[in-house]
N, C-alpha and C positions, 0 to 999 in steps of 0.2 A: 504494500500500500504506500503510494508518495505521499510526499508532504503536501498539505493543507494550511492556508490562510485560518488564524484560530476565530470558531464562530463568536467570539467574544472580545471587549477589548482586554485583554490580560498584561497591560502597559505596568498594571500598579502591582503585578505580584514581586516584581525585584524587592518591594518594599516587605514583604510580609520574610519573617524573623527564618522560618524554615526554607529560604529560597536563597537568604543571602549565601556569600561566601563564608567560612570558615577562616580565618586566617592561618589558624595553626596547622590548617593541612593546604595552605597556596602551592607547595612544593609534593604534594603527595606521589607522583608519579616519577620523582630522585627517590625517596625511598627505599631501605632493605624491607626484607620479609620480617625483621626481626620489629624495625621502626617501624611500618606501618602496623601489626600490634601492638607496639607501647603505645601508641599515638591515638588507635581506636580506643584501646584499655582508656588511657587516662582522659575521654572525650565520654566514655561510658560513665567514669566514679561521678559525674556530676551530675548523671540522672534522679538519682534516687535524693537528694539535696531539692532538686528543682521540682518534684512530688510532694516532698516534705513541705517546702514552701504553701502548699496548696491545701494541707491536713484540715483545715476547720469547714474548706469547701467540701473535700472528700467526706468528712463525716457525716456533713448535712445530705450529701446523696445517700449514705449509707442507712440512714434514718427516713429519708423516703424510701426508696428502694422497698427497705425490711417492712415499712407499715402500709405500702401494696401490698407485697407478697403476704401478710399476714391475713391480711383481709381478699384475698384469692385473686388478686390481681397478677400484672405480669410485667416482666423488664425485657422491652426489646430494643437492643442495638442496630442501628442503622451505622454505615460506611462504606469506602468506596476503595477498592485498593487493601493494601496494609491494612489500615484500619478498620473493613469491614470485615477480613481474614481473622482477624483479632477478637472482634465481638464475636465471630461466630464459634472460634476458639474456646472462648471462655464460655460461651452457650452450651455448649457441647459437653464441657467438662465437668458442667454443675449435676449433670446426675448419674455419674459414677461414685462422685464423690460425698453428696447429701443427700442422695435419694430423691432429687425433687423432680419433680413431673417435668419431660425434656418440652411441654407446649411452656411452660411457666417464664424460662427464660430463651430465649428469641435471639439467634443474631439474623441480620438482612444486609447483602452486601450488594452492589451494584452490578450488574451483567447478571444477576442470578448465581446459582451453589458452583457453576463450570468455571466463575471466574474465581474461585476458591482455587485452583490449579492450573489455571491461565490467565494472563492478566488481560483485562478489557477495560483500559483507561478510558476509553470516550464515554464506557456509561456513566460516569459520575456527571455530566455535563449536563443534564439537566432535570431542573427540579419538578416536572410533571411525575420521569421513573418514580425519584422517590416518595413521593406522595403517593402512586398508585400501589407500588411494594406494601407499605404500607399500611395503608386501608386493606389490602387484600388478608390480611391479620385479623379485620373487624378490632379493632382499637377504641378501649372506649377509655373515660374519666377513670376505671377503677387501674388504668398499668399506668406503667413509667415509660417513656422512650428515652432513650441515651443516643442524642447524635455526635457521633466520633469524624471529625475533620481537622486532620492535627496542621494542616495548613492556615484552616478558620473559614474557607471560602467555597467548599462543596457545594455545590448546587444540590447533589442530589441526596444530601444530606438535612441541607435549609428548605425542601423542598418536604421532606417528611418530618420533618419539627412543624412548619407551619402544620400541616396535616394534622398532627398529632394535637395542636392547641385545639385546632379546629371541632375538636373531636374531642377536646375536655379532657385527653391525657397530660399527666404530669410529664416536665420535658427538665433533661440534664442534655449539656452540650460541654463535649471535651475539647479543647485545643492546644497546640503546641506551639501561637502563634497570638500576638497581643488582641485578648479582645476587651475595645472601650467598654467601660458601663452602658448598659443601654442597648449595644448594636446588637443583640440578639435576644427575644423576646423569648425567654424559656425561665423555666422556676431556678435552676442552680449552672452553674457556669463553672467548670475546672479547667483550670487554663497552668498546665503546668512548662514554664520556657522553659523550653531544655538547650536554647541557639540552633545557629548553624551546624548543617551536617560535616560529617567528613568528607563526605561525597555530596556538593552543592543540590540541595532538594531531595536525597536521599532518605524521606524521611521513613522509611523500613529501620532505620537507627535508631538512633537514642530518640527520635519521638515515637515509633514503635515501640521501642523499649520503657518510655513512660507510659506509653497507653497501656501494656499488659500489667507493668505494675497497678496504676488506677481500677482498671477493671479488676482484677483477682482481689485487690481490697476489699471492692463494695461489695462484689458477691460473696467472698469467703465472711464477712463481718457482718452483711444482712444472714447471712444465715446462720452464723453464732449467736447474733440475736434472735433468732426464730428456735432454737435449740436444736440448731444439728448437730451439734457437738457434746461433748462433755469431758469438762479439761479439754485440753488439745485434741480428743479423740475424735474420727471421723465415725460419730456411731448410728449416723442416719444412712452408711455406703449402700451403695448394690453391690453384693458379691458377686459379680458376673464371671467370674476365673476363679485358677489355682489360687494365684497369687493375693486377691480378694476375699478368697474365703478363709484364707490361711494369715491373714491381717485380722478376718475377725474372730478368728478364735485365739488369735495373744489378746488383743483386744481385751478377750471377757477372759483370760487367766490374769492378767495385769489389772483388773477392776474387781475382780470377784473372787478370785486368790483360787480360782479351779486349775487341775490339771487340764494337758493340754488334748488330753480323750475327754474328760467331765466339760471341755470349754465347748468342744463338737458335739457331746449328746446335748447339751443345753442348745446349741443353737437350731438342731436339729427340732428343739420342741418347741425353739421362739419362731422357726418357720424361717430361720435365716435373717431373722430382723436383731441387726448388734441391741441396740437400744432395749429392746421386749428381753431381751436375753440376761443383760444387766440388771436390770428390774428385776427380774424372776431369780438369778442367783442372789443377791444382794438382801431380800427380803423374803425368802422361801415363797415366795406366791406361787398360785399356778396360773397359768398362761391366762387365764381370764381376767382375773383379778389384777394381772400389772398391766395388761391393755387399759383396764378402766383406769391404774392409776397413773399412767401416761396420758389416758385422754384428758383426765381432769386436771393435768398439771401440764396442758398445751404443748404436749411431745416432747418435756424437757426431762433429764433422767434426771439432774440433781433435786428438782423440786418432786419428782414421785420420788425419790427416794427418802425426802423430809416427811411429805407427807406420809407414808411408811412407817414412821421413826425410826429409821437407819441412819447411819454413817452416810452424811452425801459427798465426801470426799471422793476426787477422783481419783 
């Protein structure tokens, strides 16, 4: 395919923060094999600083986020590129690891799932796709959408945020790229600078590398708050493998003091659910009796286990 005159005027991107030059890599292509990894390395340690920066916005998503999903709504990602590769990433991985219903979180990327493994830059260009992508979800007041444009200028990202107001859902907009107060009408805004790339506009980099950070926060913490966890444990998983099922029974040896046969006939009588399993060692119940006292204590194992009166230590 030859080159095309751009259907827009795109005069003023030199200006946005992820387009400019890098100075510290103006010479990148003098480089050994050795200096261009010190030089990505030490271009990377300043990612997780320029996230930090952004902690009181990230919260406040984490706290919408959780009080949809609590109330049966849904978080879906929109992007375009990298960054819709990314939302659909972390979509993906939230129910291996919590158990949660794979409609619950949502990623939607530009070109459709094909461009998940081929790149189709032109669909980001404009904001009719993402508004229809979209809607095509039935999107109402009770989700969240999270538009990811780490440049700040996706069309087909501003095109499903409108949509989304439109439509009374809650809106988070992530960028890697200054945005005023104001210039985007959405409930929370995370704008973490990360600079210039190494590679001028490359932003699969360190603002890639911000955006996985940001996402696995909000979902790993909206759901610590929902009680998939207990302690650090992952005890809402789906055992889907060896390796899965063989997590959850340290799991329940490490919380329930059982050998590691007594961890497998238990989990064999919780139905392979960590959580029901804990409960039922922990308090001698049988399988009926700690389903209700999980339902009453809203899926969380420490608080059935108070209400129990046991040790809710984890």
């Amino acid at each position: 395919m030859g080159w095309k005159r751009p259907e827009r005027d795109m005069s003023d991107m030199g200006s946005l923060l992820t387009e400019q030059r890098n100075p510290n890599s103006a010479e990148l292509d003098r480089l050994t094999s050795l200096e261009l990894v010190d030089l990505i390395n030490s271009e990377d340690s300043t990612v997780a600083a320029a996230v930090a920066r952004e902690r009181e916005t990230i919260a406040a998503a984490v706290e919408l986020v959780a009080d949809r999903l609590g109330r049966g709504g849904r978080l879906i990602y929109v992007g375009a590129g990298t960054s819709g590769r990314l939302g659909v990433l972390d979509a993906a991985e939230c129910p291996p690891t919590f158990g949660s219903d794979p409609d619950v979180i949502r990623g939607i990327i530009a070109g459709g799932y094909g461009a998940l493994v081929r790149a189709k830059e032109g669909a980001e260009d404009e904001e009719s796709g993402g508004a229809a992508d979209l809607r095509e979800l039935g999107v109402t007041e009770a989700d969240v959408v999270l538009g990811i444009a780490t440049s700040g200028v996706t069309p087909y990202v501003h095109g499903a945020l409108i949509a989304a107001r439109e439509d009374g859902a809650a809106t988070i907009f992530l960028s890697c790229s200054p945005v005023p107060d104001g210039a985007v009408d959405v409930d929370i805004v995370i704008n973490p600078l990360t600079g210039p790339e190494v590679v001028t506009g490359s932003t699969r980099m360190k603002a890639g590398t911000a955006t996985k950070l940001v996402l696995n926060t909000i979902t790993t913490s909206a759901w610590v708050l929902l009680g998939k966890t207990f302690g650090n444990l992952m005890v809402d998983l789906n055992a889907t493998c060896d390796k899965l099922r063989d997590r959850s029974c340290r799991i329940l040896v490490e919380t329930a003091g059982l050998s590691y046969n007594e961890a497998a006939e238990t989990m064999e009588r919780a139905g392979g659910h960590v959580k029901l399993a804990i409960v039922m060692a922990r308090t001698g119940r049988d399988r009926a009796d700690a389903e209700r006292l999980l339902e009453e204590s809203g899926g969380r194992v420490r608080e059935a286990l108070a209400a129990a009166g046991v040790d809710s230590s984890s």
